[in-house]
N, C-alpha and C positions, 0 to 999 in steps of 0.2 A: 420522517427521513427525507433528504433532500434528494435530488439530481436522479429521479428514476428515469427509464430507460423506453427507448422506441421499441416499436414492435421490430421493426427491421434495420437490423442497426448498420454502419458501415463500415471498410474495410480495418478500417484500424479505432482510436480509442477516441473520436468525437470533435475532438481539440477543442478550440474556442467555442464553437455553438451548442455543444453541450453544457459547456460551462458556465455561460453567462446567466444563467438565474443564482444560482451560488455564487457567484462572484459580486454579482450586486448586494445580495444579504450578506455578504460578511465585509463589503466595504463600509455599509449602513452599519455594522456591528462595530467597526473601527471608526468611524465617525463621530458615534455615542460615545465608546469608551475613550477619545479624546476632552469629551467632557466630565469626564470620572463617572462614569455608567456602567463600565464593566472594567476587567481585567484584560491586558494582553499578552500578558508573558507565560509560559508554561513550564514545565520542567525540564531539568537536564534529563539525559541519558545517560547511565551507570555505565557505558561501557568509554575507555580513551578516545577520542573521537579524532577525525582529522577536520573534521568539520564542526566545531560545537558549537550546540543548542545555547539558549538564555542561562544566566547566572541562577544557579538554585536557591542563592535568596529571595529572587524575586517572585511577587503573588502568581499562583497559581490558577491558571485558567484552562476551560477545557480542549480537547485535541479539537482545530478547525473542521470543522463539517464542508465535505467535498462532496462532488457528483461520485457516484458509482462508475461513470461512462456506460458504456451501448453493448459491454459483454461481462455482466457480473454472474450469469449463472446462476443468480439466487430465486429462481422464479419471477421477477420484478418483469422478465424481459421474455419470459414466454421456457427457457430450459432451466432446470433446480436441479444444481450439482448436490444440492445440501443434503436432499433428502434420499443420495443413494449411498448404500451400504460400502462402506471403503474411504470417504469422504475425510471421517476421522483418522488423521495420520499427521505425523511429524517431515516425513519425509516424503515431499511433494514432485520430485525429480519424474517419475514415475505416473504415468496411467494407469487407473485401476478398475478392474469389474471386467468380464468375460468380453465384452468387444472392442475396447482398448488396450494397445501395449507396446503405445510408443514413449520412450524416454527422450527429454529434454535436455539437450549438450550445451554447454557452458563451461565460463570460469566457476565455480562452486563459491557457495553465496548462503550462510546461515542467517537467519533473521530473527532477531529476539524482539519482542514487544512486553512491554510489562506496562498492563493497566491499571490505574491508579484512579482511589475515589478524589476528583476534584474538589469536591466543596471541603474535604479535608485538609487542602492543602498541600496534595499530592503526596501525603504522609500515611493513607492508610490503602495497600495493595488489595486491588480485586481480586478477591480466588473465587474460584467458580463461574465465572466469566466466561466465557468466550470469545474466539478471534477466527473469522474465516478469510485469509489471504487468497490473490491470486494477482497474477501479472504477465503478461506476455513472453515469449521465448526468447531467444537472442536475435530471430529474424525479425521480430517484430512481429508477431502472430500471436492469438489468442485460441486456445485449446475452444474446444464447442462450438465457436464462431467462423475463424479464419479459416477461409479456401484452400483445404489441404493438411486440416486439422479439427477438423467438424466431428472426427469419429473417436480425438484423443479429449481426456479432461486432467493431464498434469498440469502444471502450478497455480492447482488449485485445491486448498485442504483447508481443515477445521482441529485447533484444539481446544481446551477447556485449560483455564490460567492454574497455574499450582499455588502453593501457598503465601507465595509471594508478588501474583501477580501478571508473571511469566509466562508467555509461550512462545517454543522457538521451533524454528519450519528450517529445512534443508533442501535450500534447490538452487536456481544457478542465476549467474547476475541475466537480471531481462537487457534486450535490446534498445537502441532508441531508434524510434522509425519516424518520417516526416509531422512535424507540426505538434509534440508533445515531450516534454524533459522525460529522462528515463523516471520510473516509480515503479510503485507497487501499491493497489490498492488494498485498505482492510475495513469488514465489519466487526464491531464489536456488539456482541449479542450478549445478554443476562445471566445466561446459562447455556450449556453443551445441550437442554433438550429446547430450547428457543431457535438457535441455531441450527439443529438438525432439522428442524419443522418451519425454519425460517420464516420466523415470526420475530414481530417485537424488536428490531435494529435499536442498538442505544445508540452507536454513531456512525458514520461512515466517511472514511478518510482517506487520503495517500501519502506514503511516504518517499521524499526526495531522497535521490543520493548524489554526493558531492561528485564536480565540476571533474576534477585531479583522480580521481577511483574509475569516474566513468571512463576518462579519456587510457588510463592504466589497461583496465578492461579491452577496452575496443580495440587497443593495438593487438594483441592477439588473435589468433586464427581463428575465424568463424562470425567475427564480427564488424567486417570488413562495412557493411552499410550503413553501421549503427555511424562509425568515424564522421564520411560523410553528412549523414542528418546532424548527429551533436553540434559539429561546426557554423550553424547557421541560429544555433538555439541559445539562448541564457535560462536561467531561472528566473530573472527581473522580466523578461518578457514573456513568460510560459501561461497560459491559461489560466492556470490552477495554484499554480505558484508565485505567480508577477505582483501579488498583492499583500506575500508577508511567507514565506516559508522555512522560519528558524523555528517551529514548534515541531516541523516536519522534517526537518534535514536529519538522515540517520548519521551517525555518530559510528563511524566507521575505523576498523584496527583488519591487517592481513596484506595479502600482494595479491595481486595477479597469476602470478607461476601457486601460491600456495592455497590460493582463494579467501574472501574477506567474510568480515560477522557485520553485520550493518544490526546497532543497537536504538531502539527508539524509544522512549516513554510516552504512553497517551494514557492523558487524563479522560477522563469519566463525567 
């Protein structure tokens, strides 16, 4: 697994200097496959998008391997969300276990992931899999790390894929804060007892969401700072994304006033 984590990490998600070792391997990985050495294209997302991913004829390759950044929680970085009782849930709005119990205000923002075996062709669905998301707030804070939220752990949870592959989280769209497009990171782990004992990462990614959702988002109350930061950012220039993010861009249907589903496919 790529992009593990400082001991002491800083105020927000790393930006650029955490980036730069993943970004050189998968430009080296885009270099090759311009020789026919690998594949670059991945799957669509099942859901209407406003933004869509590559044509689902074309070959299928695995979800891009990204850094974790500097608060994954996963034991990597010194705290392991994973391994406390509560972890497992759908609905990550919410702090859980006896000394957290603050909840995380937002537009409301479901996120579905359906992972898929690659070498299949993206035609045969992981069940039994695992996915452990997590993502910043709308201030731009991370739950365990950030000053002033060191004692909460919401948007951050674990499910196990159903039978088709699927696992969807309930929580609210994150912020954008200086020097990183808005995302959300995920691990995908082998199984729900790999994950729990966070061992064994199959892969580690993030997922972008579109330009026109974010800017929808931010006009509304409470995320008055995210406006701000997004205006100085693209995706063509963002760390993690400047170097190919159509296997990452979720595939987004909903409003603002009603709240969005942001849908993604990652291969395996």
């Amino acid at each position: 697994m790529t992009g593990r984590h400082d001991q002491s990490p800083p105020e927000h998600d790393g930006g650029l200097s955490h980036d730069l070792p993943v970004l050189a391997r998968r430009r080296m990985i885009r270099l090759m496959a311009g020789a026919s050495l690998v594949p670059l294209v991945g799957c669509t997302s099942e859901a209407a998008p406003t933004a869509a991913p590559s044509s689902s004829s074309a070959a299928c390759a695995e979800i891009p391997e990204e850094t974790a950044g500097p608060f994954p929680g996963d034991g990597s970085g010194g705290v392991n969300v994973l391994k406390e009782s509560g972890v497992v849930r759908s609905d990550i709005t919410r702090s859980f276990g006896d000394s957290a119990g603050g909840t995380a205000e937002g537009v409301p923002l479901t996120v579905t992931l359906t992972v898929v075996d690659a070498a299949s062709g993206c035609g045969t669905p992981k069940r039994g899999a695992a996915v452990y998301i997590w993502h910043c707030d709308r201030d731009g804070a991370y739950s365990l790390y950030s000053e002033g939220v060191t004692g909460e752990n919401y948007l951050r949870g674990v499910q196990e894929t159903d039978e088709k592959g699927r696992v969807t989280f309930t929580t609210v769209f994150p912020g954008c804060y200086p020097g990183r497009w808005p995302h959300a990171h995920f691990e995908v782990y082998g199984s729900l007892a790999d994950a729990t004992a966070a061992t064994s990462v199959t892969s580690t990614s993030q997922l972008a969401f579109p330009r026109d959702v974010c800017e929808a988002v931010y006009a509304t109350d409470g995320y008055s700072g995210s406006v701000r930061n997004l205006s100085s950012l693209s995706l063509e220039d963002d760390g993690v994304f400047g170097d190919g993010h159509e296997r990452q861009l979720a595939a987004m249907t909903g409003s603002a006033r009603d709240g969005y589903t942001a849908a993604l496919t990652v291969p395996v």
